[in-house]
C-alpha positions in Angstrom: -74.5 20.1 14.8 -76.0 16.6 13.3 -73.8 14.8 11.4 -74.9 12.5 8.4 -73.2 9.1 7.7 -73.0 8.4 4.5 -72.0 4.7 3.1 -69.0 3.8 2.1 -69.2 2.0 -1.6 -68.0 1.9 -5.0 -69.5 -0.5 -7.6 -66.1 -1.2 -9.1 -64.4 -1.9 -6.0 -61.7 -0.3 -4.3 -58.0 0.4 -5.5 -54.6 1.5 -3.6 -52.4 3.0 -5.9 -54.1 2.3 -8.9 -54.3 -1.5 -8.6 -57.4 -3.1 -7.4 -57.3 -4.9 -3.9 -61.5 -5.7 -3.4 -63.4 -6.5 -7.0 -67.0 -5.9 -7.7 -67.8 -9.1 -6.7 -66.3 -8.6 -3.2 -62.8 -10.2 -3.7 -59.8 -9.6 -1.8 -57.2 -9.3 -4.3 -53.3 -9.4 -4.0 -53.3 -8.2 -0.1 -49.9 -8.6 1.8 -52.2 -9.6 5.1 -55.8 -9.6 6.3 -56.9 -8.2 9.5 -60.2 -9.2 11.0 -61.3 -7.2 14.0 -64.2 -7.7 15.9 -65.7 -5.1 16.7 -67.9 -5.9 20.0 -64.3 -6.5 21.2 -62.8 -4.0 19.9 -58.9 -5.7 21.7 -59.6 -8.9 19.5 -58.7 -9.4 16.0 -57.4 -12.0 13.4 -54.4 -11.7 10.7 -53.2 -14.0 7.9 -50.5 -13.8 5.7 -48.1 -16.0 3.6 -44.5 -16.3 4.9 -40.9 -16.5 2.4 -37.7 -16.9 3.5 -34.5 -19.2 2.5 -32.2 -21.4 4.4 -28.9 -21.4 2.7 -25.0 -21.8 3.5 -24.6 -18.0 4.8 -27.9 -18.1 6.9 -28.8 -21.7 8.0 -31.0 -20.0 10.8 -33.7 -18.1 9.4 -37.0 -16.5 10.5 -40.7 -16.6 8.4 -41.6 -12.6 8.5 -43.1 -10.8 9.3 -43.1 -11.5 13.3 -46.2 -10.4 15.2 -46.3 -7.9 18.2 -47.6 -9.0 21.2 -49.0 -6.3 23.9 -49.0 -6.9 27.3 -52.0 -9.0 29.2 -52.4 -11.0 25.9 -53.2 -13.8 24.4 -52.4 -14.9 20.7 -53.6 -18.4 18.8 -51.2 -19.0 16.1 -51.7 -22.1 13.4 -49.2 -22.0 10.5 -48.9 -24.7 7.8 -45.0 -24.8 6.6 -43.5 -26.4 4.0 -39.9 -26.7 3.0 -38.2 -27.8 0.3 -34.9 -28.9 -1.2 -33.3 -29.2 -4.5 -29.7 -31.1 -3.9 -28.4 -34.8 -3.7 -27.4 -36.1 -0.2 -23.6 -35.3 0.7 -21.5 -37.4 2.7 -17.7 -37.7 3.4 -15.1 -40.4 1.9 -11.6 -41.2 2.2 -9.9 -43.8 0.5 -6.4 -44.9 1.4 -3.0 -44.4 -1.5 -3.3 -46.8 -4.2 -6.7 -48.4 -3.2 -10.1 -48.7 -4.8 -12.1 -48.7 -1.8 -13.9 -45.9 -0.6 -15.2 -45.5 3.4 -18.3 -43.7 3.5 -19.7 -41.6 6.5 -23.1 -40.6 6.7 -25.1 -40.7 9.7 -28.1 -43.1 10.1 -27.5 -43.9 6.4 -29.6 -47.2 6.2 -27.9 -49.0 3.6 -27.1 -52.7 3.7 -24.8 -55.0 2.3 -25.3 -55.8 -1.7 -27.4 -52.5 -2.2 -26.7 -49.7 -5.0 -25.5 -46.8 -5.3 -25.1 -44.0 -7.8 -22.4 -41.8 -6.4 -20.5 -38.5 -7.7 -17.4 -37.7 -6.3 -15.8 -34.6 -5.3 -12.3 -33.5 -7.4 -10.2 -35.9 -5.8 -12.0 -38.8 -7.0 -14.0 -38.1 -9.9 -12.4 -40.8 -11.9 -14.9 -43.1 -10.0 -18.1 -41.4 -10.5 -20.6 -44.3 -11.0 -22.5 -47.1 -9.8 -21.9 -49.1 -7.0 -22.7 -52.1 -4.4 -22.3 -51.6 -1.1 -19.6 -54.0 -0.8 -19.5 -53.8 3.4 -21.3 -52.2 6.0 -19.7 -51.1 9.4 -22.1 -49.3 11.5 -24.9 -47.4 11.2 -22.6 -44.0 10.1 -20.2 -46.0 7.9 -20.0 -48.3 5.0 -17.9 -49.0 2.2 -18.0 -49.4 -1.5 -15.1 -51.0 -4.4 -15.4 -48.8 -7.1 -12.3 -50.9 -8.9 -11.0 -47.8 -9.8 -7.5 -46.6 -8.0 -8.5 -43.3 -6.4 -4.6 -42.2 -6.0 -2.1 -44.5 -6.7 0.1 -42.0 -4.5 -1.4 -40.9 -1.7 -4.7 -40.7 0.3 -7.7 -39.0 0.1 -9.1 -37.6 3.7 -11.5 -35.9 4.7 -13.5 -36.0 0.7 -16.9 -35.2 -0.3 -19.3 -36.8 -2.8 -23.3 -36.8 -3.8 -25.2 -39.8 -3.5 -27.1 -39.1 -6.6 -29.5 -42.2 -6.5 -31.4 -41.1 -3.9 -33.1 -38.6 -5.4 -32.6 -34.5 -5.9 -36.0 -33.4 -4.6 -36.6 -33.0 -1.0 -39.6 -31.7 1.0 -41.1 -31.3 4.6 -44.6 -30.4 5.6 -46.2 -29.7 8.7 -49.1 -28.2 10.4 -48.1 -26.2 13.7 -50.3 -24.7 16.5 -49.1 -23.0 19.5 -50.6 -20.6 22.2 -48.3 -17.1 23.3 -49.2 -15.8 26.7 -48.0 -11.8 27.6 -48.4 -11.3 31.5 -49.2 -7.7 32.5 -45.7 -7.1 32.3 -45.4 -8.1 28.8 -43.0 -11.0 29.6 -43.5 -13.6 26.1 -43.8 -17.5 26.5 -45.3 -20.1 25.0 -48.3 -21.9 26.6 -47.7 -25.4 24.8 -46.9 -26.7 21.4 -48.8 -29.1 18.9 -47.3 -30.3 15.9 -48.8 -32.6 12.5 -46.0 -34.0 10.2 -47.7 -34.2 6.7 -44.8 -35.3 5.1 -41.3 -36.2 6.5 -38.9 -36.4 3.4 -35.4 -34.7 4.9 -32.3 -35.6 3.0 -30.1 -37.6 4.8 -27.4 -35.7 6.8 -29.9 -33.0 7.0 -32.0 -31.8 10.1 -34.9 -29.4 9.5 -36.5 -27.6 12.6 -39.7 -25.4 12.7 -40.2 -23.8 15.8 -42.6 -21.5 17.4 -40.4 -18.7 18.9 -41.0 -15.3 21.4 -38.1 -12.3 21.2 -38.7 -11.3 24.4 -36.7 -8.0 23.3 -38.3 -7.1 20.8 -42.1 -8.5 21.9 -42.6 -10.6 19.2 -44.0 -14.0 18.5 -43.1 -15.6 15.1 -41.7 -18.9 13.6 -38.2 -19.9 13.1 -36.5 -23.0 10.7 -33.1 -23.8 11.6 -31.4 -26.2 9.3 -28.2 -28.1 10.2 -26.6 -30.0 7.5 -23.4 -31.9 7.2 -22.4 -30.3 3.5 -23.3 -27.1 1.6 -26.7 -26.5 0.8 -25.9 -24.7 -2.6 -24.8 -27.3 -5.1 -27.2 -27.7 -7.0 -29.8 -25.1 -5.6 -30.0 -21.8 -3.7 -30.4 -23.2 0.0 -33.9 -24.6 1.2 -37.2 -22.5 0.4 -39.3 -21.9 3.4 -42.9 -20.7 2.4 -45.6 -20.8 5.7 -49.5 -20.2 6.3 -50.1 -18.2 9.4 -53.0 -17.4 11.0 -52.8 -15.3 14.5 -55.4 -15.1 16.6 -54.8 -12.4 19.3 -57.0 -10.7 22.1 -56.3 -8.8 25.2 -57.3 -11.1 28.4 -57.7 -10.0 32.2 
């Protein structure tokens, strides 16, 4: 029996439940991804999608959904453009001996020299000397100190504090262009064939290490991205954690 094809077409568009995903002007609208597959290769195809996730004191280890599934004897191009950002004042530790106005600062790679200025805000302990300072003596490269000419406690010490450093800013942000290749064998064992990265902008509070990193779950099959934050202070005082938002394109096709 012949069978007729007829064409597929609307002249308003298309809709999924109700709400419009291609106009009639040919416009994608509001899709959660976008597979293109070719189809003289009928194993080859492309996806893109935006990525969200947040880095915050319970989960400093978090992965950009959704993770793509790799088949055996394949090969997948992945480019994804990350950006992360920060709302929060650099933390760093203090103590300050009974009875003194000096407070000993530790904050790794902190870069600060002798006569410079400071805007600090001090935990509980020390409120009472919230304010502006000069770095009145710097020790190493991790700790320096500043008079503040305000007796923390005329009784006894203060070990092991906390304070924000409030002139340096409360708005943080790191961006960066990633491209990596994922290899399956016929056996559908995951790895990563090489990794290229493009620092657009390197702005990480100090204290604060941000990694993005091209991963494989060799459980699960599945190539994706990870951002691991490691910080020496809670990521939640004056935010919700670090936003994570990523780009990814995935290009995939089976090879020999």
């Amino acid at each position: 029996m012949a069978k007729f094809i007829k064409p597929f077409q609307s002249e308003g568009g298309f809709s999924v439940a109700e709400e419009s995903i291609i106009d009639e002007e040919r416009n994608i609208l509001k899709a959660n991804s976008v597979q293109v597959v070719n189809s003289l290769f009928a194993n080859a195809d492309k996806q893109e999608f935006i990525s969200f996730n947040r880095a915050n004191d319970t989960n400093t280890t978090v992965n950009l959904e959704d993770f793509t599934d790799v088949a055996a004897s394949t090969v997948l191009f992945s480019h994804s453009n990350v950006i992360l950002t920060w709302k929060g004042y650099v933390i760093a530790q203090y103590s300050a001996n009974a009875a003194s106005s000096i407070a000993t600062i530790t904050l790794n790679n902190h870069g600060f020299e002798q006569g410079d200025s400071i805007t600090i805000a001090f935990d509980a302990s020390g409120s009472g000397s919230d304010g502006t300072y000069t770095v009145s003596e710097v020790v190493d490269d991790s700790i320096f100190r500043v008079d503040t000419g305000i007796v923390f406690d005329p009784a006894q010490s203060i070990v092991g504090g906390t304070l924000e450093i409030t002139s340096l800013g409360l708005y943080w942000e790191y961006s960066t262009e990633i491209s990596t290749t994922c290899l399956s064998d016929s056996s559908n064992n995951l790895t990563l064939a090489g990794v290229s990265r493009t620092i657009l902008k390197d702005n990480v509070p100090l204290g604060q290490e941000w990694i993005i990193s091209p991963t494989v779950n060799n459980t699960e099959k599945t190539f994706g991205y990870q951002v691991q934050i490691t910080s020496n202070g809670t990521l939640e005082n004056q935010g919700s954690g670090v936003e994570c938002v990523a780009f990814i394109t995935n290009v995939s096709a089976i090879r020999d």
